[in-house]
N, C-alpha and C positions, 0 to 999 in steps of 0.2 A: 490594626488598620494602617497607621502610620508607615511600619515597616513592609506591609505589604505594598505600598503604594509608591515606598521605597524602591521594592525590588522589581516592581513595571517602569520606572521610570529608568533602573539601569537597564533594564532588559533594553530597553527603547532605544539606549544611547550606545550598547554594544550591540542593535543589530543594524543601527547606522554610520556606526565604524564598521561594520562587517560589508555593509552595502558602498560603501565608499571605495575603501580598500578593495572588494572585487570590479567596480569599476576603473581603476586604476590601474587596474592587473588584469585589466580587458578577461576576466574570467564569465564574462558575459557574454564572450562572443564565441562566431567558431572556429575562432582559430584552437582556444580552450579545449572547444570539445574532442579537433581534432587529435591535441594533443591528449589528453586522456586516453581517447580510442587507442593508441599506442601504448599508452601507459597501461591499459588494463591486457592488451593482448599481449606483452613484454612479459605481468605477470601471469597471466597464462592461469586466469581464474575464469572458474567454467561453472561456476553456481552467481547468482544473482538473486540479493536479495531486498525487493525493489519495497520503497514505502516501508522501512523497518523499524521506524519510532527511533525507543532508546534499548530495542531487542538487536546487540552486534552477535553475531557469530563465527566464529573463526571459520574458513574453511570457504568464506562466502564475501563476496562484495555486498556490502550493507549499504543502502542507498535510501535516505531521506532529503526534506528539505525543511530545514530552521535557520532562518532568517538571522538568529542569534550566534552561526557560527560562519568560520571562512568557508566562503565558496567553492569550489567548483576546483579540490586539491583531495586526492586521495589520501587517508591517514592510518596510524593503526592506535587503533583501542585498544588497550586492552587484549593484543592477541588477536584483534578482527580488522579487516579493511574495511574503509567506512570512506563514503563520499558523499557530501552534500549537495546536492543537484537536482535541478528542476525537470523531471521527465517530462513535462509537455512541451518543454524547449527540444533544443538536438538531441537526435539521439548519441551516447557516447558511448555503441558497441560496436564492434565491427560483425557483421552481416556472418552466420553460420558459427558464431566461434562459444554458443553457449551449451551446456549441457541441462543444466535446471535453472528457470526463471520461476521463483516464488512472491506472491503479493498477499501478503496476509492481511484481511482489512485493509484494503489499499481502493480497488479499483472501484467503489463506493463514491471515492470522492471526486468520478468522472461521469459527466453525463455521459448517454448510451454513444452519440458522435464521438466524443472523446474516449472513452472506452473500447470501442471496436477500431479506432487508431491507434488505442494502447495492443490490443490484440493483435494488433498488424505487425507494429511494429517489433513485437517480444517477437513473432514468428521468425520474422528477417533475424535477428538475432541468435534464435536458436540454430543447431545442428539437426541434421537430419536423424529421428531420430531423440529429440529433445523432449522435455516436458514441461509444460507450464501448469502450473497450478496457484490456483488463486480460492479466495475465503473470502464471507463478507458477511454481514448481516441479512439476514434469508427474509425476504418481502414474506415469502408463505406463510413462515412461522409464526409472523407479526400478525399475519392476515389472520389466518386461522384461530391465533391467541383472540383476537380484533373480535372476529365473529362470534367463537364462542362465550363470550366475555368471560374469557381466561384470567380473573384475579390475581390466581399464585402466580402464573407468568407477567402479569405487570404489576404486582406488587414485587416482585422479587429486587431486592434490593440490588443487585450487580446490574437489570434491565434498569433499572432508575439512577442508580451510578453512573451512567452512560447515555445518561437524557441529558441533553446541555443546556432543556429549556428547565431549568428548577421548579419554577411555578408548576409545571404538568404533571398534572393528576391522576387526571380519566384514562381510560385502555386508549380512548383516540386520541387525546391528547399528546401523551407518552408516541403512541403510533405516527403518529404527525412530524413529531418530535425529531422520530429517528431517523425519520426520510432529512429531514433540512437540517438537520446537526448544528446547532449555533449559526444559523441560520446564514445557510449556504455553503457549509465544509462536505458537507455529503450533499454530491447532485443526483445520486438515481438510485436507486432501490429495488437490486437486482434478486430472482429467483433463481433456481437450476435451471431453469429453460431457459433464461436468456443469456445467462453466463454462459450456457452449449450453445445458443447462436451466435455470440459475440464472435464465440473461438472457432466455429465452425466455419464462419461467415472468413476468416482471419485465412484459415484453410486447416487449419489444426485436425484432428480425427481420434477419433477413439476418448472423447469425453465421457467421463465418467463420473457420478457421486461418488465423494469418499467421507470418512469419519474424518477424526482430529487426528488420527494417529494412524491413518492408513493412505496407503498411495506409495507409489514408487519413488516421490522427493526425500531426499535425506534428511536427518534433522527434524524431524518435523514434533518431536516433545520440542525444542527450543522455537520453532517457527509460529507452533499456532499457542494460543494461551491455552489454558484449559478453562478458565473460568468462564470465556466466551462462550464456550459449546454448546451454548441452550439455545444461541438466537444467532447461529451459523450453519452456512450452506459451504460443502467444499468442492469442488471440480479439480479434474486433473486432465490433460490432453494432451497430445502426442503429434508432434510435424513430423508426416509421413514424409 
């Protein structure tokens, strides 16, 4: 307990050197973003991989946001480019220059306003021609477990691994659970039909259902988990 209490208290104190120091370094503003835009079109990276956790991939710009590292500075991993940056601030691509944008569990943690400006936005970014595809946790799946009171699906240990409320028990409970994630990390709780409105509404075409392992995105054994696949929905779509 000690040392766990430990290890929150430095996390605490290196993500307020991390917040300090990118204020400093005006990595907050736009002039930052501006510069990135350049810096990613210089490298001439044409996959984006937006909301990537601790999953980098070579091949791809890996873009999350932890508070615990420097800001708003492209690096490499491990063999992967990695940028920590807040997508609901600027955008830091330049308009036509992507070929795949992937969000794998990502756009869950955007309400539908937000969401369908993330869809906007990925468009402007993509090439004609491009594809986005995004994953998430499937309302349906939930729902349907929900109605039928589907036991094995919520008792299944990986669905309960993935509840952030620990006390939740019941199928609604758990179900509740997963809409509010620690209550407020996940703001909407999207199906196929709305993920195709988002993206159609965005101007995207040709949405499609896909498996874990199917669609035209590259990479996609490293992009999507496999353990997820029980309580994910996938979409892929195409800017004409």
């Amino acid at each position: 307990m000690a040392s766990s209490k430990s290890a929150k208290r430095l996390a605490k104190l290196k993500g307020l050197f991390w917040y300090l120091f990118s204020g400093l370094t005006l990595r907050h503003t736009t002039l930052c973003t501006l510069s990135l835009k350049k810096q990613i079109k210089a490298l001439g990276v044409g996959k984006l991989h937006v909301g990537c956790g601790h999953i980098l991939i070579p091949g791809w710009l890996n873009i999350t946001l932890d508070h615990r590292e420097e800001y708003g500075r492209i690096k490499n991993k491990d063999g992967a480019l990695y940028l920590n940056y807040n997508l609901m601030r600027w955008w830091p691509f330049e308009e036509g220059t992507a070929d795949f944008i992937a969000a794998s569990h990502f756009i869950e943690h955007f309400d539908l306003n937000q969401g369908m400006d993330f869809a906007k936005k990925c468009f402007g970014a993509l090439k004609k021609g491009g594809v986005i595809r995004l994953s998430c946790p499937d309302l349906e799946t939930y729902a349907t477990n929900y109605v039928s009171r589907n036991k094995e699906f919520y008792g299944n240990p990986l669905i309960r691994e993935w509840c952030c409320f620990k006390n939740a028990a019941t199928p609604g409970e758990i179900f509740i659970a997963k809409a509010y994630d620690s209550g407020g990390s996940h703001k909407w709780f999207y199906d196929f039909e709305s993920l195709k409105h988002i993206l159609e509404a965005a101007g995207f075409k040709d949405a499609k259902r896909q498996t874990r392992t199917g669609g035209r995105t590259p990479d996609l054994n490293k992009l999507e988990m496999d353990k997820r696949e029980l309580e994910t929905v996938y979409i892929e779509a195409v800017k004409p």
